[in-house]
C-alpha positions as CSV (number, residue, x, y, z in Angstrom):
1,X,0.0,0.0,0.0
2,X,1.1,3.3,-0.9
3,X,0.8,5.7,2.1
4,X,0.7,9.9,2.5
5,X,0.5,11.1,5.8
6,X,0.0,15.6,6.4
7,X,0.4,17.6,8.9
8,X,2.5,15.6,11.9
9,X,5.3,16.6,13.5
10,X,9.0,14.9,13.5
11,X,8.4,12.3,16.4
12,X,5.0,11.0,14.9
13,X,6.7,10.6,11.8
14,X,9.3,8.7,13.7
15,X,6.1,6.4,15.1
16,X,4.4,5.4,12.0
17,X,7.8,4.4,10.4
18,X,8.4,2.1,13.3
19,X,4.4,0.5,13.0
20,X,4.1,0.6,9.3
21,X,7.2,0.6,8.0
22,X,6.1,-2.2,5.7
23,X,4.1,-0.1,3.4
24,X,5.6,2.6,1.0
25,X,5.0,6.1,2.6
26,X,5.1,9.3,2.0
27,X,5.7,12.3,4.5
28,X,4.1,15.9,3.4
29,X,4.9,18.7,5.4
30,X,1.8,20.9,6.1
31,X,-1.9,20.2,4.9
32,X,-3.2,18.3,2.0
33,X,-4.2,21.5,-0.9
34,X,-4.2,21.9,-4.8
35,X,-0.4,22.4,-4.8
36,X,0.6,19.1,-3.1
37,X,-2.1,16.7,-4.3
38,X,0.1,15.7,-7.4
39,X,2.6,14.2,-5.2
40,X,0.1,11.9,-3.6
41,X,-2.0,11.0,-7.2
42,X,-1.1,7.3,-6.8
43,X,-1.8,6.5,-3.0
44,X,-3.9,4.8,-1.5
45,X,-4.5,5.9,1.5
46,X,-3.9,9.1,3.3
47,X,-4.0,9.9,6.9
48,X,-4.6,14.1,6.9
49,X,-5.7,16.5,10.2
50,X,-8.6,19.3,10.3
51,X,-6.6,21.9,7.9
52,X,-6.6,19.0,4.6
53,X,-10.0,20.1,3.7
54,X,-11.2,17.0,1.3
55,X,-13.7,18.0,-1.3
56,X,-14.3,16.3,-5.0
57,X,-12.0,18.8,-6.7
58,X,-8.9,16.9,-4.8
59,X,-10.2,13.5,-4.8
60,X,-10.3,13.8,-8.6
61,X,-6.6,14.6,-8.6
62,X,-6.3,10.6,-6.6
63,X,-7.7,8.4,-8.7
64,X,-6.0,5.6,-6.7
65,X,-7.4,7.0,-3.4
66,X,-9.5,3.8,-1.1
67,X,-9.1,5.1,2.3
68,X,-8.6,8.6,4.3
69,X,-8.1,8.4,7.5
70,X,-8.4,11.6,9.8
71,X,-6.4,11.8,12.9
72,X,-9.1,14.0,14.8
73,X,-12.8,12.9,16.5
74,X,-14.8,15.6,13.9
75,X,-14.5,15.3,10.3
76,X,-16.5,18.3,9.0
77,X,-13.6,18.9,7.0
78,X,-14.3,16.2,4.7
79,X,-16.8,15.6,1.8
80,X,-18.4,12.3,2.7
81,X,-21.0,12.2,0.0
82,X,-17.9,12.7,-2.5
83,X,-15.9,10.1,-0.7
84,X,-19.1,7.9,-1.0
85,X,-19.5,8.2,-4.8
86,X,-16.0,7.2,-4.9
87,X,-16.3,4.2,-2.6
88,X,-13.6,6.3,-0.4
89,X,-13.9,4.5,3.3
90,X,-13.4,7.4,5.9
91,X,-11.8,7.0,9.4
92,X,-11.8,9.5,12.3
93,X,-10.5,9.1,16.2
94,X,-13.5,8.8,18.1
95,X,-11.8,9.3,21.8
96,X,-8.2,9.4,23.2
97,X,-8.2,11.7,26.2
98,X,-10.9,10.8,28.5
99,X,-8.9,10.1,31.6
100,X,-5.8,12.9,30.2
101,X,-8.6,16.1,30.9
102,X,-10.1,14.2,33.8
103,X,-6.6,14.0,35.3
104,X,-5.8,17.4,34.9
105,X,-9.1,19.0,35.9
106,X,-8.2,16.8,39.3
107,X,-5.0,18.1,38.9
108,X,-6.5,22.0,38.4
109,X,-8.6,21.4,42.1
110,X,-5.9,20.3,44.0
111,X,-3.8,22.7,42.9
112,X,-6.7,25.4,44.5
113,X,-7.2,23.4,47.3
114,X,-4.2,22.8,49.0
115,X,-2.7,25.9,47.3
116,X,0.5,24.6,46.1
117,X,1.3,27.2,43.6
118,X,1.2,29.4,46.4
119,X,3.3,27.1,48.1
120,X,6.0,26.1,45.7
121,X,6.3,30.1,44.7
122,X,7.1,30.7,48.5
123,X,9.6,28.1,49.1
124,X,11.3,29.5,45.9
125,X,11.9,32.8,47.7
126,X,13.0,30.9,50.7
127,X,9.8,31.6,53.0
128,X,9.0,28.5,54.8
129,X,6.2,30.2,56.5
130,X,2.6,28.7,56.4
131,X,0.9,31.7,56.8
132,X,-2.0,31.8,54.3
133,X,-1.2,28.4,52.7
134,X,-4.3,26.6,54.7
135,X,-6.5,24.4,51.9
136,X,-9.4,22.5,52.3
137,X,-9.7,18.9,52.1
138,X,-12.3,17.1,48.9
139,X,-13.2,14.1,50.9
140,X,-16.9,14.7,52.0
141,X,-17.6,18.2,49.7
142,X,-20.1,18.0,46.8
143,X,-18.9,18.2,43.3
144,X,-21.2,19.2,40.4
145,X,-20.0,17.7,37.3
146,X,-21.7,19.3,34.4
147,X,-21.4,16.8,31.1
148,X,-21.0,13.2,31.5
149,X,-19.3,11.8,28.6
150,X,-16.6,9.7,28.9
151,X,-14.1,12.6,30.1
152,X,-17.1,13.6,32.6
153,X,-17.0,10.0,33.6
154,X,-13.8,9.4,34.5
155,X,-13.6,12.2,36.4
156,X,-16.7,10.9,38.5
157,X,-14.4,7.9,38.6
158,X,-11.8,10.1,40.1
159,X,-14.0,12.4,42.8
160,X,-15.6,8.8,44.0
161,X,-11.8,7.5,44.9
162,X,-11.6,11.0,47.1
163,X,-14.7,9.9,48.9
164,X,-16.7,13.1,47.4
165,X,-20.3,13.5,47.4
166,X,-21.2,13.6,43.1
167,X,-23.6,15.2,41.3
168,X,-24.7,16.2,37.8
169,X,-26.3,18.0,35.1
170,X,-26.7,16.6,32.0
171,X,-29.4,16.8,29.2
172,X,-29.0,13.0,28.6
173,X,-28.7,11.3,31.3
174,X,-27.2,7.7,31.7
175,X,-29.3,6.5,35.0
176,X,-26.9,3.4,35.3
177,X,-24.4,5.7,36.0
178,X,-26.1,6.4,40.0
179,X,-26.3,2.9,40.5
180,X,-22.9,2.5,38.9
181,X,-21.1,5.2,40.8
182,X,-23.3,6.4,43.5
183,X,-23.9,9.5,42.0
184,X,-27.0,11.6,41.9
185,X,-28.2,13.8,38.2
186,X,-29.7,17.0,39.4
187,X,-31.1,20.1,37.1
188,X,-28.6,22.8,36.3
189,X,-30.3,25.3,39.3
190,X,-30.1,22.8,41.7
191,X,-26.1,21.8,40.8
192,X,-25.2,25.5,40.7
193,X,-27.1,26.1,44.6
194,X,-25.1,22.7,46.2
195,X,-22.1,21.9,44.9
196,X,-18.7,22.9,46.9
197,X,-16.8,22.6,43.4
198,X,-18.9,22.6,40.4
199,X,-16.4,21.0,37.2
200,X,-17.1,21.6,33.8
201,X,-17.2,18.9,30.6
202,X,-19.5,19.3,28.6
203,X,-19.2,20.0,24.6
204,X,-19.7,23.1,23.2
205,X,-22.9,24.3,21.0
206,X,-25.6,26.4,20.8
207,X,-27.2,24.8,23.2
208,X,-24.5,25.2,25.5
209,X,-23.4,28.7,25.2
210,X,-22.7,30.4,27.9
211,X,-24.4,27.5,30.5
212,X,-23.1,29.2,33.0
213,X,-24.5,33.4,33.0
214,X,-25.3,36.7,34.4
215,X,-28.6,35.2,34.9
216,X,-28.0,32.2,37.1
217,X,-24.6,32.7,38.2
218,X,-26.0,34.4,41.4
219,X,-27.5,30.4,42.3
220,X,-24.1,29.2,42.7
221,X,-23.2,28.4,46.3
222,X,-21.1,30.8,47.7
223,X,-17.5,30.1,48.0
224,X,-17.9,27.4,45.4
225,X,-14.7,26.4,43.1
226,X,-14.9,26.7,39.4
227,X,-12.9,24.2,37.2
228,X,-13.5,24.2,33.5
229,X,-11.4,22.1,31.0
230,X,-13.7,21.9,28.6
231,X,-15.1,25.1,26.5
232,X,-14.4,28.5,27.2
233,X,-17.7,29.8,26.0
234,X,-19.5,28.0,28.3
235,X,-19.0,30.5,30.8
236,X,-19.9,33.9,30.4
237,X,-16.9,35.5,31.0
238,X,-18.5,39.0,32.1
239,X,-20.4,37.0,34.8
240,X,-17.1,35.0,36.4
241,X,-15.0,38.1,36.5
242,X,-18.7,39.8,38.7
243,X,-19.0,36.2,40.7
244,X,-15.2,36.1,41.6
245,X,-15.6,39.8,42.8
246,X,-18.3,39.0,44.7
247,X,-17.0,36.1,46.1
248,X,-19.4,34.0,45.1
249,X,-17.0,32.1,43.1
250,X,-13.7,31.9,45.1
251,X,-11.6,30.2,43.0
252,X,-11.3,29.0,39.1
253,X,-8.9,26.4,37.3
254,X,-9.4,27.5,33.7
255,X,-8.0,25.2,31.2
256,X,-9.9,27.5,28.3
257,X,-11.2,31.1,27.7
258,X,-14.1,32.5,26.3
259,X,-12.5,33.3,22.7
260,X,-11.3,30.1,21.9
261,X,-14.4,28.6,20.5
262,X,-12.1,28.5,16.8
263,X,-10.8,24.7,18.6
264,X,-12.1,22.2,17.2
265,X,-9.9,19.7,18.2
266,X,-7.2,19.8,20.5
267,X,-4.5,18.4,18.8
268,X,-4.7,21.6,16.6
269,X,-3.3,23.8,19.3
270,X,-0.1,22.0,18.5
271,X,0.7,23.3,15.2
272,X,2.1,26.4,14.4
273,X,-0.7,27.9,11.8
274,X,-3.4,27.6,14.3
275,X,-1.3,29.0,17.2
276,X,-0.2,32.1,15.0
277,X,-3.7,32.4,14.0
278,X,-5.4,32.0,17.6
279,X,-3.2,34.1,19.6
280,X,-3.9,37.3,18.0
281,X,-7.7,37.1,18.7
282,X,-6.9,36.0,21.8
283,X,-3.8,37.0,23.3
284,X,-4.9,39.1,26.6
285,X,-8.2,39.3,25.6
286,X,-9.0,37.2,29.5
287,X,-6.3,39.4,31.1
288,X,-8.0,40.8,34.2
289,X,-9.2,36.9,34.9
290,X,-5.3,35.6,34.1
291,X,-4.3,38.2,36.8
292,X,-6.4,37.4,39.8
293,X,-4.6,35.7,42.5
294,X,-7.4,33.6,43.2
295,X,-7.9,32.2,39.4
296,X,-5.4,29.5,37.7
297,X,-4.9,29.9,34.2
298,X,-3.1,27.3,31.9
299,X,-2.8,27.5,28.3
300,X,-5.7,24.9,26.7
301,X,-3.1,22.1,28.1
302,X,-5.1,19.4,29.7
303,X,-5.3,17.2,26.5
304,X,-1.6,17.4,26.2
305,X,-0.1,14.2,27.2
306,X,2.3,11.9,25.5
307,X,-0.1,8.7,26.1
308,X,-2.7,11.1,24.9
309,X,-1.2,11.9,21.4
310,X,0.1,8.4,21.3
311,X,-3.2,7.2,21.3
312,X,-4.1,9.2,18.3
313,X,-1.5,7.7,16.5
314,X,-2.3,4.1,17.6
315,X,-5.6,4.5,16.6
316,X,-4.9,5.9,13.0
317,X,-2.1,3.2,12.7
318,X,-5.6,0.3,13.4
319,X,-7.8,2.1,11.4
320,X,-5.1,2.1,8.3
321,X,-4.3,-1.8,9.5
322,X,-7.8,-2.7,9.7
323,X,-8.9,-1.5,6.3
324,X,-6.3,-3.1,4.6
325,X,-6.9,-6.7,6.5
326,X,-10.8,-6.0,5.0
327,X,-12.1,-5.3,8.2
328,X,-12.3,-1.3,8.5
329,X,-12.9,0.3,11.9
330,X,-13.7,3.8,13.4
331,X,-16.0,4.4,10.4
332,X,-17.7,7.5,9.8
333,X,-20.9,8.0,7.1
């Protein structure tokens, strides 16, 4: 099988030589367009990311073309009725991070309540005083976990190991969950009113714009921590900034800022177009939140791991595998 992979970086390259090495492949720097497509007239198959946007005017151009694989969960960037006329099988990732956002989102409320930013920054300037340093401990407060797909899952999974009482919102409930994990699915109002931490994951839409607003941001239990690796615009930003003046809100991990609704999948904050792209809409455009001492801010980083991207990989390596052994996986229609 002739092989063109887009858009990865030097070590995955390094990683699909090692797995598929027994194929003849071809390595194009940057994303599939009208000016490279001549190079790959004669494969057949191409693995591509979000930027190779796939419509009939390129498939014409690879005549020889039986399978594209695309090494992100959407795939809106594709023409699957042209793939279809042309009996071109189409792959996506459907998960690989689950437990790597669930992790860090733990990671995020730790950090808040047992303060060890604080802490490391003082021991760095030789202060060994605990003076202000005084967390709180999870076991026994009430977490809110808004979204329970598999990353809200696993982080149910998580907050039951620290012996927390869970709850959550979400439009589609899966009642084998309570039984499952001892949880309890609330409405939004009453989630906002009880929980001690209140964690978002949920996907963003129209639907879910803003979830979180000026007009029931005033329900949320005061002194509650915020954590949101998820969306940035589901939180009205105008609101936070009021609820962490007010102290209804006395801390946030933010993992995302309203602004970067452009990311449509994570792996995209890794290469250089998107970053030179994203940072001028948003660079300091969340500065008052990034400078409160009682709000964490990290740079959309909680997907970031090297199991994570790995996984992305692996998966694209099976889906290539399994098409060619007749049995295709990780479909999409």
């Amino acid at each position: 099988m002739k092989i063109a992979f887009f858009e990865l970086e030097p070590w995955e390259i390094e990683y699909i030589k090692r797995y598929l090495g027994e194929h003849d492949l071809l390595f194009i720097d940057g994303h599939l367009n009208e000016d490279n497509v001549s190079q790959v007239k004669d494969c057949d198959v191409i693995s591509i990311f979000i930027y190779s946007a796939i419509r009939e005017e390129l498939l014409s151009k690879m005549p020889n073309l039986k399978l594209i694989t695309t090494m992100s969960t959407g795939f809106d960037h594709i023409n699957l009725d042209a793939c279809k006329k042309r009996n071109i099988t189409v792959c996506n990732v459907p998960s690989y991070g689950e437990n790597t956002v669930a992790e860090y989102a733990m990671g995020l409320l730790l950090s808040i309540s047992r303060k060890l930013p604080q802490s490391i920054e003082r021991v760095k300037r030789n202060d060994l005083s605990l003076e202000g340093l005084r967390g709180f401990d999870l076991k026994g407060k009430t977490i809110g976990i808004i979204g329970t797909g598999r990353i809200g899952e696993h982080m149910i999974r998580i907050c039951k190991g620290f012996d927390m009482n869970i709850i959550a919102f979400d439009p589609y409930p899966k009642p084998d969950f309570e039984k499952k994990y001892g949880m309890k699915y609330v409405d939004l109002n009453y989630l906002l009113a009880n929980s001690d931490i209140i964690s978002l994951h949920a996907p963003y839409n129209q639907s879910t714009h803003h979830l979180i607003n000026k007009n029931n941001i005033n329900l949320v239990k005061r002194g509650c921590v915020l954590i949101n690796t998820a969306r940035g615009g589901l939180i009205e930003t105008e609101a936070l900034l009021q609820a962490l003046n007010d102290g209804i809100i006395s801390a946030a991990g933010l993992d995302v800022l309203e602004g970067e609704e452009t990311v449509k999948e994570e792996r995209q904050l890794l290469s250089k177009i998107f970053r030179n792209e994203i940072d001028i809409k948003i660079a300091y455009a969340d500065k008052v939140l990034v400078d409160m001492p009682n709000v964490f801010v990290t740079p959309h980083n909680a997907f970031n791991s090297t199991e994570a991207l790995t996984r992305i990989l692996d998966t694209t390596i099976e889906n290539i595998r399994k098409f060619i052994s007749g049995a295709p996986v990780n479909t999409v229609k």
